[in-house]
C-alpha positions as YAML, in Angstrom:
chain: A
units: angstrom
residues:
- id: 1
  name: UNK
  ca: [-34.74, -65.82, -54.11]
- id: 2
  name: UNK
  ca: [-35.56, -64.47, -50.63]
- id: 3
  name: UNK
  ca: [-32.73, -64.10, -48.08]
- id: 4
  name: UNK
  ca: [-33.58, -63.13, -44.14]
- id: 5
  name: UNK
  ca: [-33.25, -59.48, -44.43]
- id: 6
  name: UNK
  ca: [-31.77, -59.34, -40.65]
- id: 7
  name: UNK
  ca: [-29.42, -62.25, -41.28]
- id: 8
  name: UNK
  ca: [-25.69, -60.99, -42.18]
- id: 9
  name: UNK
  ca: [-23.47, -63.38, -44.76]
- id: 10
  name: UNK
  ca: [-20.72, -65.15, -44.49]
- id: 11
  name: UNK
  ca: [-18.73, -65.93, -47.65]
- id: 12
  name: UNK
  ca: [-20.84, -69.92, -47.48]
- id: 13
  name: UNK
  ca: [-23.91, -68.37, -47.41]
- id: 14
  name: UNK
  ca: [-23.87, -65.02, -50.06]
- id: 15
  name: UNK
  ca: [-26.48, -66.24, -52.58]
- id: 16
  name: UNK
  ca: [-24.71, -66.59, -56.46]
- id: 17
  name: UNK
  ca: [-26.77, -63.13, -57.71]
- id: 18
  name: UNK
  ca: [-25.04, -61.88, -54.90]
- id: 19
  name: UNK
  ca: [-21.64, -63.57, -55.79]
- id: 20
  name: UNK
  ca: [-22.05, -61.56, -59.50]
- id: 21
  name: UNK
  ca: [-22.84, -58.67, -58.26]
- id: 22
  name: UNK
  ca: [-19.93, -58.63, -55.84]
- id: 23
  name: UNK
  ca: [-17.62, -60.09, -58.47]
- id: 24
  name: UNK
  ca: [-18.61, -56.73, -60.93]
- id: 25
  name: UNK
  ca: [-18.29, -54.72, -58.29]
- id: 26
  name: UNK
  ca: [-14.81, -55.56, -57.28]
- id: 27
  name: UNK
  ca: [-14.03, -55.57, -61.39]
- id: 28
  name: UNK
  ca: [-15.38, -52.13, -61.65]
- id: 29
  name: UNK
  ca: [-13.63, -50.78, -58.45]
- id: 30
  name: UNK
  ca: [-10.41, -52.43, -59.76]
- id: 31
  name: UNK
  ca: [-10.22, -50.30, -63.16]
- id: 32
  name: UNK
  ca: [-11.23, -47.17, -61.06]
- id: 33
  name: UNK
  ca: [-8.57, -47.19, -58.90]
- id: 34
  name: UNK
  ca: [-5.73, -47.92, -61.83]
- id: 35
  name: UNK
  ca: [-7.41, -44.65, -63.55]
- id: 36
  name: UNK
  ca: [-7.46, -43.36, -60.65]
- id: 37
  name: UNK
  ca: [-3.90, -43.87, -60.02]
- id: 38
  name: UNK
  ca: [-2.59, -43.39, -63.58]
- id: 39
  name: UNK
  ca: [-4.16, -39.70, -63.66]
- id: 40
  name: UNK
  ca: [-3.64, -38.70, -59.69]
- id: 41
  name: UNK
  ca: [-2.32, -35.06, -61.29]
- id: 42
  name: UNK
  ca: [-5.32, -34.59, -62.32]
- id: 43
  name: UNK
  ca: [-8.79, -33.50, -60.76]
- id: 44
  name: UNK
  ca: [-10.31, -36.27, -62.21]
- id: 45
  name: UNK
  ca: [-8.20, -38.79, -61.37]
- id: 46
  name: UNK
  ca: [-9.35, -38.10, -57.50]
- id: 47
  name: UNK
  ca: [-12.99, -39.08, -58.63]
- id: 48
  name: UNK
  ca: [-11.62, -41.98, -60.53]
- id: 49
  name: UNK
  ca: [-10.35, -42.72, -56.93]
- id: 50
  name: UNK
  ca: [-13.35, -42.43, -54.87]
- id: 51
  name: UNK
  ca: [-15.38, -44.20, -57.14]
- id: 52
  name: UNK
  ca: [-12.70, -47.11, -57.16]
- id: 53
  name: UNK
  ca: [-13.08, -47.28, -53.16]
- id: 54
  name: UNK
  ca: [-17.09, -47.17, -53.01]
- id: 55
  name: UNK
  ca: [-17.17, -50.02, -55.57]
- id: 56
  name: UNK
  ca: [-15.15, -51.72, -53.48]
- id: 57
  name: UNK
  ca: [-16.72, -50.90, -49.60]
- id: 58
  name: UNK
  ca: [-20.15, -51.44, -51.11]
- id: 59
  name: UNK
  ca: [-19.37, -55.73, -51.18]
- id: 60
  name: UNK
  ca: [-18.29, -54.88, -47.91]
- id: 61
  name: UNK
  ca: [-21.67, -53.85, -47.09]
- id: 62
  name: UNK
  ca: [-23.47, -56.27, -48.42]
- id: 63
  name: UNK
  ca: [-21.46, -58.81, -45.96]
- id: 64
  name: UNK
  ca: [-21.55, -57.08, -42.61]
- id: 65
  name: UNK
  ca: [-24.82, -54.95, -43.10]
- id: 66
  name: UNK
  ca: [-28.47, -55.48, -42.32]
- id: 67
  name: UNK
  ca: [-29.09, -53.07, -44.96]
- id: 68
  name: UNK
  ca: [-28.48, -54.43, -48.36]
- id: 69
  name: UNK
  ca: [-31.69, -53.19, -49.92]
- id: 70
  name: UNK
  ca: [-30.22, -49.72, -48.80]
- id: 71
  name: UNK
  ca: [-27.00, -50.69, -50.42]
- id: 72
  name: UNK
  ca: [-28.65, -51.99, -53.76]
- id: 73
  name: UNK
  ca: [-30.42, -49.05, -54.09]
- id: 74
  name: UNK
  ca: [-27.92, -46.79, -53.25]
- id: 75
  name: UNK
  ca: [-25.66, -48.77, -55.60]
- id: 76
  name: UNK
  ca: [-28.49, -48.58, -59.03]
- id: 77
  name: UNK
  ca: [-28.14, -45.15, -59.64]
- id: 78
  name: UNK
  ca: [-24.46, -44.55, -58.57]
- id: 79
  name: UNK
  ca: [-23.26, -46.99, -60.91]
- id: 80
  name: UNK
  ca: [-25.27, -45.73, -63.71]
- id: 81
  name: UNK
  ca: [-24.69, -42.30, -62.86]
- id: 82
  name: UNK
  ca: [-21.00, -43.47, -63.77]
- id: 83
  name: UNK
  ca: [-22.27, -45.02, -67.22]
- id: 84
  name: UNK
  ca: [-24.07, -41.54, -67.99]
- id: 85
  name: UNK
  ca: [-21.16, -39.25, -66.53]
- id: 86
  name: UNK
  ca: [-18.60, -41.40, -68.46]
- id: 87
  name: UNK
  ca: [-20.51, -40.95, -71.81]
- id: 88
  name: UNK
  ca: [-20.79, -37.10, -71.26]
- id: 89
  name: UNK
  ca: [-17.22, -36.33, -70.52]
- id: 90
  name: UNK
  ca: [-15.58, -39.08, -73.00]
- id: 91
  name: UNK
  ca: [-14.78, -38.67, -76.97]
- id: 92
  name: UNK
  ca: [-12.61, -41.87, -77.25]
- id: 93
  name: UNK
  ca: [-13.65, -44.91, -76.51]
- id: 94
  name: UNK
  ca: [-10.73, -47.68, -75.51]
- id: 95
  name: UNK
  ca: [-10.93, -51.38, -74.68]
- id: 96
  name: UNK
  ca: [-11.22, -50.63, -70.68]
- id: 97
  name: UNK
  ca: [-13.54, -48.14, -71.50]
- id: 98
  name: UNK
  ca: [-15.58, -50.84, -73.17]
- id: 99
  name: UNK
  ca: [-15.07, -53.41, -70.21]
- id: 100
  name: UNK
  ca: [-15.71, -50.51, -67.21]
- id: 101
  name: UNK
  ca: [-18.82, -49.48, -68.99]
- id: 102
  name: UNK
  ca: [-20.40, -53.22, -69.60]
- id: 103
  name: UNK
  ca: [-19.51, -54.47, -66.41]
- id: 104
  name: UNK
  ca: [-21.19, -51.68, -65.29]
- id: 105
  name: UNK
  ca: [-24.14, -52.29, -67.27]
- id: 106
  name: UNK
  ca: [-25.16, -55.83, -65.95]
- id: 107
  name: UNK
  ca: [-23.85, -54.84, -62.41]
- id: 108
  name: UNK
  ca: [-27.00, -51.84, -62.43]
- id: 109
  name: UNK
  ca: [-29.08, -55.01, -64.20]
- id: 110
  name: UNK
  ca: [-27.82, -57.57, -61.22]
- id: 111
  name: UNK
  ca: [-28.51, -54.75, -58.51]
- id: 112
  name: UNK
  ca: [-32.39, -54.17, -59.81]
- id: 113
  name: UNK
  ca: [-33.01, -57.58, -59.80]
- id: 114
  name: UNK
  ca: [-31.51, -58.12, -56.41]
- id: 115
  name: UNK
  ca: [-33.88, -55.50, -55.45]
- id: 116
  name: UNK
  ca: [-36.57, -57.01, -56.76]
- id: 117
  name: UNK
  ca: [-36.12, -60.39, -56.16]
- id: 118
  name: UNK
  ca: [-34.28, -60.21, -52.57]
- id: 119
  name: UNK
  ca: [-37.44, -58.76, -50.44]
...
């Protein structure tokens, strides 16, 4: 799968890796923000936040930017820094936990082959 680097996308025209990776993204950025949200008292909840808003800008990028190897790899270690971070700080796991941290998963595996592929 090659795509013009320079050309931008319009929703007709974002290739279907791209379309799953979007689709995690926004899934991801979703159950930030409702942490996010649920624990705004706390310190935490603010990164719960922030992460919540990159995972959702970063589709954004993908449409309007020129840049999307930039954002891909960008994107690879941010979302498994998340993965790592989340397994460090956590000693209960619960059913969004579960579903964050898989989506996660296959978003890092979508984004690496989107880098690989998408040259």
């Amino acid at each position: 799968m090659t795509t013009n680097p320079d050309a931008r996308f319009t929703i007709a025209t974002v290739p279907p890796l791209y379309r799953v990776a979007i689709i995690l993204s926004l899934v991801t950025g979703a159950i930030h923000l409702y942490l996010g949200i649920s624990f705004i008292t706390n310190p935490l909840g603010w990164s719960f936040l922030f992460a919540g808003i990159v995972f959702f800008v970063a589709p954004l990028a993908i449409f309007t930017s020129t840049r999307r190897r930039a954002v891909l790899l960008l994107g690879i270690p941010f979302t498994a820094g998340q993965i790592v971070i989340w397994y460090l700080i956590t000693d209960s796991y619960g059913t969004l936990d579960v579903v964050d941290k898989a989506t996660q998963a296959v978003l890092v595996l979508v984004l690496v082959a989107l880098l690989y592929w998408d040259r």
